[in-house]
MMTF fields as JSON, N, C-alpha, C and O atoms, coordinates in Angstrom:
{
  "mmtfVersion": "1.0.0",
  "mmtfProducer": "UNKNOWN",
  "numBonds": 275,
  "numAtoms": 276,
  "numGroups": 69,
  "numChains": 1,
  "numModels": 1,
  "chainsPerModel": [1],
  "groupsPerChain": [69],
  "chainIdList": ["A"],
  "bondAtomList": [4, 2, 8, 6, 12, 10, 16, 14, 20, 18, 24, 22, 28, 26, 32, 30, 36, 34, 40, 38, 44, 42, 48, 46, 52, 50, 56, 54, 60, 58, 64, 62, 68, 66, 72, 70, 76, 74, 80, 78, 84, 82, 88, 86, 92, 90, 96, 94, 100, 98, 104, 102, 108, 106, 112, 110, 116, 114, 120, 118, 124, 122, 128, 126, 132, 130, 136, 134, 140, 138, 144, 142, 148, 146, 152, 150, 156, 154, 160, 158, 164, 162, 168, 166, 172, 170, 176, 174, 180, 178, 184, 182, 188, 186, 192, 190, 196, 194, 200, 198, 204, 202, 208, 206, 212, 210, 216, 214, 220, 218, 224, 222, 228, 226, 232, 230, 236, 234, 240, 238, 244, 242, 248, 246, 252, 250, 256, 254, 260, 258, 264, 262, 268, 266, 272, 270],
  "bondOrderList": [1, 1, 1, 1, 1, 1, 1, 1, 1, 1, 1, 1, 1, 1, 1, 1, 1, 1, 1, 1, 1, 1, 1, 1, 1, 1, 1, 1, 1, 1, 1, 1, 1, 1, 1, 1, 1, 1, 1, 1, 1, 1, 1, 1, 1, 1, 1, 1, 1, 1, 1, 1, 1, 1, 1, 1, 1, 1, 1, 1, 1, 1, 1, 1, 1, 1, 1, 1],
  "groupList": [{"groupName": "UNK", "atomNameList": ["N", "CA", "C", "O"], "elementList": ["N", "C", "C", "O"], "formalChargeList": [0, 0, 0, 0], "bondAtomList": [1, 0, 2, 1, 3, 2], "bondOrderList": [1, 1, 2], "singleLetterCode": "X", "chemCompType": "L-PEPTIDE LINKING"}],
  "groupTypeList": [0, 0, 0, 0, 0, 0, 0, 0, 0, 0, 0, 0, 0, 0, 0, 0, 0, 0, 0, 0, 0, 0, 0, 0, 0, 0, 0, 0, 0, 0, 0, 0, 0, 0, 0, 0, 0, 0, 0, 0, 0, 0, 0, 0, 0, 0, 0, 0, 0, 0, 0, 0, 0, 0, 0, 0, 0, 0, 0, 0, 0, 0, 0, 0, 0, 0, 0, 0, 0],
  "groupIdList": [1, 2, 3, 4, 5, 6, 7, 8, 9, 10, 11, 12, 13, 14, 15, 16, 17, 18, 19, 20, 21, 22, 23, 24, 25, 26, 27, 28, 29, 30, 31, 32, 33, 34, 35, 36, 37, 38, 39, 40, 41, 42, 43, 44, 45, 46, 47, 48, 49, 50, 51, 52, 53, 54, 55, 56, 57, 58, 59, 60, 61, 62, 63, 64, 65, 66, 67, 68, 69],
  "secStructList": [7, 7, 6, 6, 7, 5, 7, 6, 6, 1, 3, 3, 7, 7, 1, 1, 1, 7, 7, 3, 3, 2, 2, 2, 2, 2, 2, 2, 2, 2, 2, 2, 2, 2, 2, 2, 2, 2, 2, 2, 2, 2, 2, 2, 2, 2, 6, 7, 2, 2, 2, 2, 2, 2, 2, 2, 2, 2, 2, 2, 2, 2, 2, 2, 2, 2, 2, 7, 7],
  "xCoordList": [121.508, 120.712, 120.197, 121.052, 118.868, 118.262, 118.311, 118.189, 118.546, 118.723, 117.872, 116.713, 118.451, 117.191, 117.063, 116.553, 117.759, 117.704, 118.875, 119.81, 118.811, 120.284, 120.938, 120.232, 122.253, 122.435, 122.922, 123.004, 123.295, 123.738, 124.641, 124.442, 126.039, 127.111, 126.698, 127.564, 125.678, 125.159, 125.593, 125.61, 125.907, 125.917, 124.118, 123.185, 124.117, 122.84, 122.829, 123.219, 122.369, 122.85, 122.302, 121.13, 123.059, 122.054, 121.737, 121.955, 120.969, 120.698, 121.896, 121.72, 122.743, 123.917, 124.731, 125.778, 124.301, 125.069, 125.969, 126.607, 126.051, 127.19, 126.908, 126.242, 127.523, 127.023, 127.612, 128.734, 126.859, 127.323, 126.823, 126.007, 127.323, 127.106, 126.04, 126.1, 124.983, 123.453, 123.84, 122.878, 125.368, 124.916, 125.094, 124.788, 125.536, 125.761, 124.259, 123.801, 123.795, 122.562, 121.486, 120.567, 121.472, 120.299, 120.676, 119.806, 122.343, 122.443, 122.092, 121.917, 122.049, 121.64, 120.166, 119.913, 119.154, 117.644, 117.685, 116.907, 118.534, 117.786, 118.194, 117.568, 119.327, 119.43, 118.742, 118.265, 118.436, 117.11, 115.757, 115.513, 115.057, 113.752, 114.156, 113.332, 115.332, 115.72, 115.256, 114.365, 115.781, 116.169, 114.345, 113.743, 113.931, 112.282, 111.438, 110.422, 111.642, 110.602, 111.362, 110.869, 112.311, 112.887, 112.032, 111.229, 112.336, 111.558, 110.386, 110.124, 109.33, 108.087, 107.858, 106.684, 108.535, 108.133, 108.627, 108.346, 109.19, 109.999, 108.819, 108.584, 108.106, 106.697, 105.588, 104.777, 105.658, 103.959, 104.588, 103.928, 105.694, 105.902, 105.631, 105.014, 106.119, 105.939, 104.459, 103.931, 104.01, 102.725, 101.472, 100.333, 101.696, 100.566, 100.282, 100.427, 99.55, 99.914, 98.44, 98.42, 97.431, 96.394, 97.281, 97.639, 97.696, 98.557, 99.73, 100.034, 100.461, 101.625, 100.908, 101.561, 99.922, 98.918, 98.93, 99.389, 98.297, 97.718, 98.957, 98.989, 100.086, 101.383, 101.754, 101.535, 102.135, 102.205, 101.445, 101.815, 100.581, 99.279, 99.405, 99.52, 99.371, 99.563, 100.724, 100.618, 101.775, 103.216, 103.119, 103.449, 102.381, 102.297, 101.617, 101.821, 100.27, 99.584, 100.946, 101.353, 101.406, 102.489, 103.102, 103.235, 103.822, 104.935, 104.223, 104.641, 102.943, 102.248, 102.021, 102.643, 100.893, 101.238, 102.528, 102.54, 103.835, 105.287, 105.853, 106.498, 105.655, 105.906, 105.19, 105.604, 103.47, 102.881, 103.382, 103.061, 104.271, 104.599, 105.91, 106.363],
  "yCoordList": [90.898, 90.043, 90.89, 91.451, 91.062, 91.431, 90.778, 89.558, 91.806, 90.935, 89.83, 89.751, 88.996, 88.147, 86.508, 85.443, 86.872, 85.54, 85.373, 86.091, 84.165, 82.909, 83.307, 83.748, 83.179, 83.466, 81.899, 80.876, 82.021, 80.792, 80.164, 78.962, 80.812, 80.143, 80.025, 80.484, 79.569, 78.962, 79.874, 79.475, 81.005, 82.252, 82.837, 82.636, 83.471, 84.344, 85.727, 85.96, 87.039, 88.222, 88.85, 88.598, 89.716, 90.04, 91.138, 91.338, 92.332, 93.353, 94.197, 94.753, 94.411, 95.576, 94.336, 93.978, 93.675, 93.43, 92.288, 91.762, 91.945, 90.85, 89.287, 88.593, 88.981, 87.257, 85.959, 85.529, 85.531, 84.425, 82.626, 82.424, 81.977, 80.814, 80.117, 79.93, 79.723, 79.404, 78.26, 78.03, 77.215, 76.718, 77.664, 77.195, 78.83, 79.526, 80.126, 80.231, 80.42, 81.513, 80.242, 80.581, 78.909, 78.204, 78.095, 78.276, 77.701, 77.547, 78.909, 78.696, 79.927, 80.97, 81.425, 82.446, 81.074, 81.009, 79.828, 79.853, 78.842, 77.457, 78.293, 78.493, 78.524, 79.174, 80.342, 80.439, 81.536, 82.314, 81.557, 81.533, 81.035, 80.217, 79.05, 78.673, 78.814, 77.96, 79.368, 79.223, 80.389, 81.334, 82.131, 82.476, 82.213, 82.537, 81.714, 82.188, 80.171, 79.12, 79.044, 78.325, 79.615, 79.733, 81.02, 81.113, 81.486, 83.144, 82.864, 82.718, 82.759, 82.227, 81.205, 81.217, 80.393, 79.35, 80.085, 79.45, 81.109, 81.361, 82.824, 83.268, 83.507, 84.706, 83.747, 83.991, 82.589, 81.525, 80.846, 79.83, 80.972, 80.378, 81.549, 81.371, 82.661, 83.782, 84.684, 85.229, 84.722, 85.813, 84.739, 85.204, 83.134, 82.598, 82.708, 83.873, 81.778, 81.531, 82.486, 82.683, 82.934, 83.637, 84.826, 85.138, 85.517, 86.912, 87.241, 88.286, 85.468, 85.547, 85.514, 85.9, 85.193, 84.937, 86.069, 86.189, 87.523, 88.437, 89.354, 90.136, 89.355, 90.289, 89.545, 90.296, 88.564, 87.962, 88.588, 89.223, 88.367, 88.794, 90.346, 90.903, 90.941, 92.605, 92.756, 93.212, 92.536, 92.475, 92.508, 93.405, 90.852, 90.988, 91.569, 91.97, 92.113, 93.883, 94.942, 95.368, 95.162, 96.111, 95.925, 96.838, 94.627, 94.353, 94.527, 95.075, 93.707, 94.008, 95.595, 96.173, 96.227, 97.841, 98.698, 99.615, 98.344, 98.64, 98.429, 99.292, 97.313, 96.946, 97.237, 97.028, 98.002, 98.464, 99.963, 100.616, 100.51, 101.961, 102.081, 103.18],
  "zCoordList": [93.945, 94.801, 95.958, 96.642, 96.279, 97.187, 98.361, 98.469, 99.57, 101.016, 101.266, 100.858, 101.925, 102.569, 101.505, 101.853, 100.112, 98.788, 98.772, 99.126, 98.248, 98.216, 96.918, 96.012, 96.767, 95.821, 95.163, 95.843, 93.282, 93.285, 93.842, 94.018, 94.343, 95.013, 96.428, 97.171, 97.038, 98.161, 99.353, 100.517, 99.001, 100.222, 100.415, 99.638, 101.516, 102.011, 102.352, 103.496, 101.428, 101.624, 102.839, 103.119, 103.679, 104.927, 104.366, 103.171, 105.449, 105.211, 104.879, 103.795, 105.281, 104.927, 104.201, 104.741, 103.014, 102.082, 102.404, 101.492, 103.395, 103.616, 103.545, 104.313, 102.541, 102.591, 102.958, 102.692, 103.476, 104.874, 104.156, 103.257, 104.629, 103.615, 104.424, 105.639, 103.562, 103.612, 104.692, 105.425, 105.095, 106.365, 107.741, 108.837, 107.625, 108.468, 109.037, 110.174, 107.871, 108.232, 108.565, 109.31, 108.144, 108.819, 109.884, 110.736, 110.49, 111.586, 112.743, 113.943, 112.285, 113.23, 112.834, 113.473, 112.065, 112.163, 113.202, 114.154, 113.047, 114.32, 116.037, 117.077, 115.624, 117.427, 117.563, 118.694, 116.642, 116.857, 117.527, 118.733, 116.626, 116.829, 118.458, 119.291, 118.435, 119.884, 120.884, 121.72, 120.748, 122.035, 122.07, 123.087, 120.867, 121.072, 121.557, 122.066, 121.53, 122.264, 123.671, 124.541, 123.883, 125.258, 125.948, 126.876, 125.471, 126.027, 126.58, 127.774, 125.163, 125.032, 126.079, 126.449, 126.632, 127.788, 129.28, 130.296, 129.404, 130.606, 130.758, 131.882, 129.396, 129.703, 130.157, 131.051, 129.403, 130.241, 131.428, 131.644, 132.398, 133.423, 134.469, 135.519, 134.093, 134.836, 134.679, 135.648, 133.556, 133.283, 132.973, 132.953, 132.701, 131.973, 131.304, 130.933, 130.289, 128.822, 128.049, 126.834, 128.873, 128.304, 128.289, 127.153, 129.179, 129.305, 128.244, 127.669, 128.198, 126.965, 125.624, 124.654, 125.473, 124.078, 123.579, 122.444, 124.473, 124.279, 124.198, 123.248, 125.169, 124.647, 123.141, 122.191, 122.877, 121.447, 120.435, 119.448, 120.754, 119.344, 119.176, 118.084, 120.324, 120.227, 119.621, 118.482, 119.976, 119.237, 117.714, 116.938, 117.389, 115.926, 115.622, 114.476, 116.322, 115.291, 115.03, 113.949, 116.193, 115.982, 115.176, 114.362, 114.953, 113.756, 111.93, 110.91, 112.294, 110.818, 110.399, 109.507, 111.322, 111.117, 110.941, 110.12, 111.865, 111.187, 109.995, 109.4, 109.591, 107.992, 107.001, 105.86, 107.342, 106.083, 105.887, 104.894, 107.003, 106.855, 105.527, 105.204]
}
């Protein structure tokens, strides 16, 4: 099983192989995505949301160009 897919006995493999049971790993994608719309509201309270748009969007060029390497 390749990182990242479920396997049939309802575990989730991480990257270095270790598998964690699929309620574990949704429960830590929900507190990920909690702690990024936290962020994300605390850069548009401080920089404004045109300024947070544009660090965002640059980010994801960066991340897309990182992953075609």
């Amino acid at each position: 099983m390749a990182h990242g897919e479920q396997s049939t006995n309802n575990t989730f493999q991480l990257r270095d192989a270790r598998e964690v049971p699929v309620e574990a790993a949704d429960k830590a994608i929900i507190e990920a995505t909690s702690i990024y719309h936290l962020a994300i509201e605390d850069l548009i309270s401080r920089i404004g949301k045109e300024t947070t748009a544009e660090l965002l969007g640059t980010e994801a060029i960066s991340a897309v160009r990182h992953a075609k390497r």
